[in-house]
Structures are given as C-alpha cells and as structure tokens.
N, C-alpha and C positions, 0 to 999 in steps of 0.2 A: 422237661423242656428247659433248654438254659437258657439264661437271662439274658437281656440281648445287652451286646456293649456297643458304645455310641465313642465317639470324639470327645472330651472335657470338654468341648467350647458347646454349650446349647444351640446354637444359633445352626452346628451341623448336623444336628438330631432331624429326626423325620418331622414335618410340622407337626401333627397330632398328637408326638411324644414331646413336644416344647410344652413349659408349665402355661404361657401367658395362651398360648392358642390353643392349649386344651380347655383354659377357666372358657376362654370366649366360645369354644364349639361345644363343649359337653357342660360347662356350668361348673363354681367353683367350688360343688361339693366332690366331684369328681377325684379331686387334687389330693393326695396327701399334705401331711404337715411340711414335710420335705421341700415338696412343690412350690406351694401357698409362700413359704418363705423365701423361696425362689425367687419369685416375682418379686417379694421387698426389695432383696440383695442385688436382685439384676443384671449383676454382674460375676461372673468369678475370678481367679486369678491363675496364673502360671499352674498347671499341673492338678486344678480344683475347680469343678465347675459353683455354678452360683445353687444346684442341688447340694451337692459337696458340703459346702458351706451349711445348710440348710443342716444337714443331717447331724453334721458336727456341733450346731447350737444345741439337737435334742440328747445327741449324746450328753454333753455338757451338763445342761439344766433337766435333762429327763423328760421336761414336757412345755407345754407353750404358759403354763398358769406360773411355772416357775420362774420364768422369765421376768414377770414382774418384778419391778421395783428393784431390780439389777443394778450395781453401779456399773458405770461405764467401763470401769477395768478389768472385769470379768470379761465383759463382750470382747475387749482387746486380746483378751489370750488367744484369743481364736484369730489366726494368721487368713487376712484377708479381710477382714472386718473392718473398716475406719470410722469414721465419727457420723461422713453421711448416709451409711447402711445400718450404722448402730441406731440412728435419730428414724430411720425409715420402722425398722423393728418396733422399736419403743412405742412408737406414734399410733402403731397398728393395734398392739396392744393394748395400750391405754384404748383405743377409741372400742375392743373389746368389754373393757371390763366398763364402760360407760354405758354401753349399751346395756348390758346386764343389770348395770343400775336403773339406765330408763325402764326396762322390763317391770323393774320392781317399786317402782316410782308410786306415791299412792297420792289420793287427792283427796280434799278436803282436808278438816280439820286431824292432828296427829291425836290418837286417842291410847295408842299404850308404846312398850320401849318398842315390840316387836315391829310397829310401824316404820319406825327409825332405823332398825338394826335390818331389814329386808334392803332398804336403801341402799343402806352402807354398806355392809358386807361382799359383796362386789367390789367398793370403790377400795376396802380398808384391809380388808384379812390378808392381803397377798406383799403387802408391802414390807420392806427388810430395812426401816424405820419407824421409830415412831413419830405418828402427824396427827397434831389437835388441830379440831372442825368447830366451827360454832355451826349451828342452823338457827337463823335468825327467821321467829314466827310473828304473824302478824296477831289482833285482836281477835280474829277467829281461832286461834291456833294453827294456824295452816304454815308449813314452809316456805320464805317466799327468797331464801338467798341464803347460801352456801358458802363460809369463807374457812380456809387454809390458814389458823395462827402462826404455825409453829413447826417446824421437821426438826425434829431431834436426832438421836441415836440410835440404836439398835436397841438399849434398852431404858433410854428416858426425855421424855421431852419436856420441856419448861417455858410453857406460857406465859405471856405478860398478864395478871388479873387486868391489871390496867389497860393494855390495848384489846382487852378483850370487851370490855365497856365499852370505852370507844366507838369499835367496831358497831356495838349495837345502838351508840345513842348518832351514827353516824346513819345507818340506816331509819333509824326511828322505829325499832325493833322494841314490843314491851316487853319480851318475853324471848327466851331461848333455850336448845338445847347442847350441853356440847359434848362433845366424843375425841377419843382417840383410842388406839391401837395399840398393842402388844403382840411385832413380832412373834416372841416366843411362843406363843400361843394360850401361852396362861392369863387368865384373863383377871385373875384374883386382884384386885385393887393394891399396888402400893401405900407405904403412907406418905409418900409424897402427895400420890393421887387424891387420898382422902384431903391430906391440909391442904393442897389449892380448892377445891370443892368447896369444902368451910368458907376458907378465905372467899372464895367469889360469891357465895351468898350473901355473904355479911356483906360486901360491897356492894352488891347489886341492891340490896335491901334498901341500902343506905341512899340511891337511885332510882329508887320504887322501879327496880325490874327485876323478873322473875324468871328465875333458874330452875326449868321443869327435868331437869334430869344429867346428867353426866354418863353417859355409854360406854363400854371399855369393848373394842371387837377382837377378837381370836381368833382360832382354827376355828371356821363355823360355828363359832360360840361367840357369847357375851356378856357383859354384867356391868344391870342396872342398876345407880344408886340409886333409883326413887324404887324398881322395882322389891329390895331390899330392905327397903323403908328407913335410908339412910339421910336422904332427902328432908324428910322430915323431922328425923331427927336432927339433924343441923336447924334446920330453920326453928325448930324446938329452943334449940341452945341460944339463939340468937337473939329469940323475943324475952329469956328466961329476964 
C-alpha cells in the first residue's frame, strides 16, 4: 500500500489524519512522536509542514530524552524553529521530566542516598550542564524545599559555600543534602568536588548545621559521599 501524501499545510489533511484532532478523537497515545510535536510547533513553514519540523527535531537529537537541556542554538539550526516554538518544546519537556520526578517523589523522613537519587535522576541525568541542588530538610529529616545554586558548564560548576548557608539559614533548614551532575556521565568525584564538600562541612559546622551527604548523578548512575563513607571522614578531620 503506498503512503498517502497530503498538502504540507496540516490544516488540508483529512480531519482524523490532523495531529490535534487525532489526540482529541483517538487519545494522545495514538500520536507518534512526530505528531505530539506537531501540536507544540503548530505551525510549519514554506515547503514544511509543523510534522516536518517534528521529524527533523528526531532526526537531529535521535529521541525526545535528548532534547533535554538543549541550548537554544541547536534548536535554531533547524530552519523553521523560533524562540516561541523552541520555549513551547522545552516547557513540554521539562514538565516531562517533572513528572517522572513526581512519580519518584518519596515521603517521609530521607533514609539512604537512593532515596534522593530516585528523585533526582529524572530531574538531573539529562542535562548538558552542570547544576548544584541543595534539598533543604526539616527536623524530621524530611525534604521540604528544593533550590538551584549554581548552572555551570559542561564540565564544572562552582558554588558559593557561602550562599549556600545562606540559603539554608534563610529557610531555617537544620540540615541538608546537596547534589549535582556530571554531564559526562562519569560520576567519579573531582577534587574540586571533594574540597567544596570539606569546605562546607567545616562551615556548616561552624553553624551547627548538618551536611548529610553530597550526590553526584550520571548516566543512571551516581555517587554517594556519605555512601563512601567520605562524609565521615571529613567530619572526622574536622572534630580531629
């Protein structure tokens, strides 16, 4: 059977083969990925329909998880794309990888790294910088507020130890954990990573608040200073 060919302009297609009036009659599992972005893009241009476009993002980036964390001038190669199609994309995605997060969202008090990294690793693995989190805990140990220090580079980010206090004496946090990412995938700790770590114990110390771990996420991986028992060994050094 050959494939049927349509007009470039969606809006000339049969109603049932349009993306938006297929999600609304058949449901938006229906849809390819094609589609689905269809509907972000909305639009197409001269000689491209808003599928076109759609297929050209996957060519590009090979899947929708890669699209993450994209700088915006990648999306510009792609002829037809502006700033308010690019911001529709993104928005969709993020509100993806949040949801994944909510999925894995846990309650109550935090009781190991894996607690944390179930979290995160949705929000963190896909990203093509690096970004320090604090998660600021209450006296239960429980998470009760999430902040964004720092977005770095691709391969380093540099926190202030100082607004990182802050942060936590601003919320009235006695405790916290804090994280970031490694692009590359390798999760192995720099020593940069290690001497901020040091460093914020001894300050936090110095503050009577406590620094239950530092997370590093990767490709579906990660690595725990307290699981390591590195953790402790700094706060070892500190009391010596």
């Amino acid at each position: 059977m050959k494939n049927k060919e349509y007009p470039k302009a969606i809006k000339n297609w049969p109603e049932d083969d349009r993306p938006r009036e297929k999600l609304l009659k058949y449901g938006e599992h229906s849809l390819s990925n094609a589609e689905l972005l269809a509907i972000l893009i909305r639009t197409g241009i001269a000689g491209k329909s808003a599928i076109d476009l759609g297929r050209e993002l996957l060519n590009k980036f090979k899947s929708l998880r890669m699209m993450s964390g994209v700088d915006l001038s990648e999306f510009k190669e792609i002829s037809g794309l502006k700033n308010a199609k690019i911001a529709q994309i993104k928005a969709a995605i993020e509100l993806g990888r949040r949801m994944m997060s909510e999925e894995k969202a846990f309650h109550g008090a935090v009781k190991s790294s894996a607690d944390v990294v179930d979290f995160l690793m949705p929000l963190m693995r896909d990203l093509k910088k690096e970004l320090f989190k604090i998660l600021l805990l209450d006296k239960g140990n429980r998470i009760f507020e999430m902040v964004d220090i720092d977005l770095g580079t691709v391969d380093r980010v540099n926190p202030s130890v100082r607004e990182i206090l802050i942060t936590a004496l601003k919320y009235q946090s006695p405790a916290m954990i804090v994280a970031h990412n490694h692009p590359s995938g390798n999760v192995e700790p720099s020593e940069s990573d290690k001497i901020l770590t040091k460093d914020l114990l001894i300050a936090a110390r110095a503050m009577e608040l406590r620094i239950f771990d530092h997370v590093i996420i990767g490709e579906n991986n990660y690595f725990s200073f307290a699981d390591e028992g590195l953790i402790e060994d700094y706060e070892m050094e500190v009391t010596k």
